[in-house]
C-alpha positions in Angstrom: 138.8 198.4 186.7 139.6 202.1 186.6 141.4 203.5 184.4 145.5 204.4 184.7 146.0 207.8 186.3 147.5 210.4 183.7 151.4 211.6 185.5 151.2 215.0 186.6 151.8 217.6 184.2 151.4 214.9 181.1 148.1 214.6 178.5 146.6 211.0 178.5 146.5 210.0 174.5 143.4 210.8 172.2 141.1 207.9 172.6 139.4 206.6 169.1 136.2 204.1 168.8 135.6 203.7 165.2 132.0 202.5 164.4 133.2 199.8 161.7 133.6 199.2 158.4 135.7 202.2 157.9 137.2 203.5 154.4 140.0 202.0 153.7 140.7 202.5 150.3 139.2 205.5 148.4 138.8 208.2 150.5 140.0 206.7 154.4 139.7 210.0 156.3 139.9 208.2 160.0 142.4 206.3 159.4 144.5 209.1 157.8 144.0 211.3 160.5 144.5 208.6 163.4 148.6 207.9 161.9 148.8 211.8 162.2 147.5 211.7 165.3 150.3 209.2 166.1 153.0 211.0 164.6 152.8 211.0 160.9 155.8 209.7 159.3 157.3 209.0 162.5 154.3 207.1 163.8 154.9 203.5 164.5 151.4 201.6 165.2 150.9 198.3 166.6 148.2 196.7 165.4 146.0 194.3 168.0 143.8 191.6 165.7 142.9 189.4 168.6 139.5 190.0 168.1 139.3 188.9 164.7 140.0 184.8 163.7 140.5 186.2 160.2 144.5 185.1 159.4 144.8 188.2 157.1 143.7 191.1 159.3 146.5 192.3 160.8 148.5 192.3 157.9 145.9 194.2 155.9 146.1 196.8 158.6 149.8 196.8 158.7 149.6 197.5 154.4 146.9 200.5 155.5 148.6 202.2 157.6 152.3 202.1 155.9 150.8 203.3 152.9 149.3 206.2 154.9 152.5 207.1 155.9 153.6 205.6 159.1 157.0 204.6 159.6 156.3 201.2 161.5 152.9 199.1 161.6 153.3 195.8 163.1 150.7 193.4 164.0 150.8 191.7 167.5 148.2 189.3 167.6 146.9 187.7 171.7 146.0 184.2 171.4 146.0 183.0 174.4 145.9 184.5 177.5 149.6 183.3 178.3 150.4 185.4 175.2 149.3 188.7 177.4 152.2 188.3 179.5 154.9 187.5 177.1 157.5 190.0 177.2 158.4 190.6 173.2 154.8 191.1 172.8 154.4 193.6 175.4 157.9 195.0 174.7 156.1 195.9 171.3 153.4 197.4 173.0 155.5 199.7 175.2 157.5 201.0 172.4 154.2 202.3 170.0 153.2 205.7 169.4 149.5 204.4 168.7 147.6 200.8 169.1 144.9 199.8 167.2 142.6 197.3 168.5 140.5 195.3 164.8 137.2 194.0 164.7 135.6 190.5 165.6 134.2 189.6 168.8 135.1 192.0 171.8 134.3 189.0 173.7 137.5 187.4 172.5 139.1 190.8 173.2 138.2 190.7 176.9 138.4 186.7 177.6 141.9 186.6 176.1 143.1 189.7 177.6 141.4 191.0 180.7 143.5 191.0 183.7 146.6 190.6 181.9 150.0 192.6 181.4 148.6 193.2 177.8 145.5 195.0 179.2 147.9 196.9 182.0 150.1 198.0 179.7 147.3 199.2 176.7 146.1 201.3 179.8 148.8 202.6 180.9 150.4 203.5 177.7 147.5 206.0 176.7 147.7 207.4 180.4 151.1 208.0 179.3 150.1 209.6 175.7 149.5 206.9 173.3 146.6 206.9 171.4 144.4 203.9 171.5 141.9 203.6 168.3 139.5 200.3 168.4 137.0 200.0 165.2 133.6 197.8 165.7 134.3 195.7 169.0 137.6 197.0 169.1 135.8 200.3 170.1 133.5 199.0 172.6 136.4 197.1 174.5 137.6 200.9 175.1 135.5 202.0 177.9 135.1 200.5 181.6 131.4 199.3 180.9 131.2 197.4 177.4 128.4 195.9 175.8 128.8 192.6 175.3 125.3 191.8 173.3 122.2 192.4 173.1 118.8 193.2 171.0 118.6 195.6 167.9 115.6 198.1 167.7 114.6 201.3 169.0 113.1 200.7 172.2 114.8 200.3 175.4 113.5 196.9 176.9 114.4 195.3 180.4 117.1 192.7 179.2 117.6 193.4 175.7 122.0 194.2 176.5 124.4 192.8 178.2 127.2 194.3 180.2 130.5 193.1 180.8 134.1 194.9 182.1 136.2 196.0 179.0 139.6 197.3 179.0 138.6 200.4 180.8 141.2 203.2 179.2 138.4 205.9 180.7 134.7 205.3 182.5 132.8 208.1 181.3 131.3 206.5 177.9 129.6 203.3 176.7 130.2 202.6 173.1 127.8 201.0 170.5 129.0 200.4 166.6 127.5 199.9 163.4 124.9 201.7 165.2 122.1 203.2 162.9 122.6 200.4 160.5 121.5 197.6 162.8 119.5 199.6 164.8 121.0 199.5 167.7 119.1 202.6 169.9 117.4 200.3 172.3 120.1 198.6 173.4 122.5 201.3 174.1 119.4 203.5 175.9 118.9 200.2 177.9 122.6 200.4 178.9 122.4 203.7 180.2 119.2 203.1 181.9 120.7 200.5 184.3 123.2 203.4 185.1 123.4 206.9 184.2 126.7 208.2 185.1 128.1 207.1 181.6 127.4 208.7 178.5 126.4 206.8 175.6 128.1 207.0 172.2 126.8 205.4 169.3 128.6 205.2 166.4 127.8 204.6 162.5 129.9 203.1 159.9 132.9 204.7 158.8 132.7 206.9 161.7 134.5 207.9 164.3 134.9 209.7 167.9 138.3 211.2 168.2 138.2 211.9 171.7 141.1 214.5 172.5 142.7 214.4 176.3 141.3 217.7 177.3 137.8 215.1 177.0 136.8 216.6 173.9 135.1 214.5 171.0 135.1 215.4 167.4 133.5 213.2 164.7 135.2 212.2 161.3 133.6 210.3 158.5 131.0 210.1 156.4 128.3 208.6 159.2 126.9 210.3 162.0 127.2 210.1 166.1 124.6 209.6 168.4 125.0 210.8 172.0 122.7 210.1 174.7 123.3 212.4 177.7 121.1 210.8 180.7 122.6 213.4 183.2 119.5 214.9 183.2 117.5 211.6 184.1 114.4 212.6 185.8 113.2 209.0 186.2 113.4 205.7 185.3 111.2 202.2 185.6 114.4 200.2 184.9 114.3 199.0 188.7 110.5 198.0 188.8 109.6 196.3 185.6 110.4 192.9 184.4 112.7 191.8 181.9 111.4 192.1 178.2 109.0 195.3 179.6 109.7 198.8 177.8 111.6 201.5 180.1 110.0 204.3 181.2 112.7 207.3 180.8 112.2 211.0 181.2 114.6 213.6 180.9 117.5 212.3 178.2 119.3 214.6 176.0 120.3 213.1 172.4 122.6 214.5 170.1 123.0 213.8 166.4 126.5 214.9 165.3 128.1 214.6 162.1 131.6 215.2 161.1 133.2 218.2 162.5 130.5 218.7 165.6 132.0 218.5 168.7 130.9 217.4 172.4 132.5 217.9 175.9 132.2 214.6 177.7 133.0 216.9 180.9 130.5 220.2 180.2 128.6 218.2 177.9 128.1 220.9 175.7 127.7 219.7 172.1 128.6 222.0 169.2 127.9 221.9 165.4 130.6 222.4 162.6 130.8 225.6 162.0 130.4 225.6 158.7 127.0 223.7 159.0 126.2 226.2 162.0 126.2 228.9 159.4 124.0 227.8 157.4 121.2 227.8 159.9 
């Protein structure tokens, strides 16, 4: 699907894919900075759990985020896919200045929610300026083209990942989380490999991509970013090699940011903090 057109003269909201296991406790810099994003002490976040089966993760995330000083954090939880067209659900949906989609299974997300007012409405609403954050498969879901699975290691193999639709807020990225802690290189080089019009994002542990609606992506957190740029493909054996064979890629541009480096997902032009630029 493609995603919700932004009204004229109105920003689409900042877009958020956390890579997991984000601070939540001592020092929980993304998740501070996504309820300012949202409005602060006026913010009122709706929390999506679906993907999780764990009974107590929305209401940990509701705790978080009051404590960081939103006014209103409510969890709305999708468990069936009746549930994504039930109006007091939806009604909660339309009225929040951010949503915030947990970790699980971003299978769950998708099979419970895809092609239903839920999904509509999460689109439209950040068309409209409401941000949309998504941690571990709540980040890949974000994107038109989600990896659904596939093989950890370094090398991009025929076969190793899995494609499936997500909830397609924007096409221009593919997300991967946990990303240097289960190796996870291969598979999202893979992805690109069988297209490259998007560009890949890979994202470590209590990291994230705030992605602002001029297109703009800044990392926060203690991990790093990994973007692969494949605009510059020269060639690639993806089309005449069978499946388990190593792909033949020339021509990709890889960036390692960490927080405060920026990249333009529209110039893609990456820039370092300028503090670390200075030191060089």
């Amino acid at each position: 699907m493609c995603p919700s057109k932004v009204p004229d003269g109105e920003e689409r909201g900042w877009i958020v894919p956390i890579g997991g296991a984000e601070e939540k406790e001592d020092n929980p810099s993304i998740l501070q900075r996504f309820v300012r994003v949202c409005g602060g002490s006026n913010a009122n976040i709706v929390i999506v759990p679906t993907a999780s089966r764990l009974a107590d993760t929305g209401p940990r995330y509701e705790r978080i985020f009051r404590e960081l000083g939103a006014a209103e954090a409510v969890s709305v939880d999708f468990e069936s896919r009746s549930d994504g067209d039930d109006a007091r659900k939806l009604g909660q949906l339309k009225r929040a200045t951010g949503i915030f989609l947990t970790g699980g299974n971003q299978l769950r997300i998708t099979t419970l929610l895809g092609g239903t007012d839920a999904a509509r409405v999460i689109r439209a609403q950040n068309a409209n300026g409401v941000h949309v954050a998504g941690t571990s498969a709540g980040a890949s879901v974000l994107s038109e083209h989600m990896i659904a699975f596939g093989d950890e290691g370094s090398s991009a193999l025929a076969g190793s990942v899995r494609l499936a639709p997500g909830l397609g807020l924007t096409n221009r990225f593919i997300i991967d989380q946990h990303f240097r802690q289960r190796d996870r290189l291969g598979r999202l080089v893979t992805a690109l490999a069988y297209n490259p019009f998007a560009i890949g994002i890979g994202l470590d542990e209590d990291t994230a991509a705030f992605i602002a609606p001029d297109n703009t992506l800044e990392v926060e957190g203690s991990g790093g970013v990994t973007v692969v740029d494949a605009a510059g493909l020269q060639f690639s054996s993806m089309d005449s090699i069978d499946e388990g064979q190593p792909v033949c890629l020339l021509g990709l541009t890889v960036h390692m940011l960490v927080a405060g480096a920026t990249f333009n997902l529209h110039t893609r032009v990456a820039q370092a903090n300028s503090l670390l630029s200075r030191k060089t």
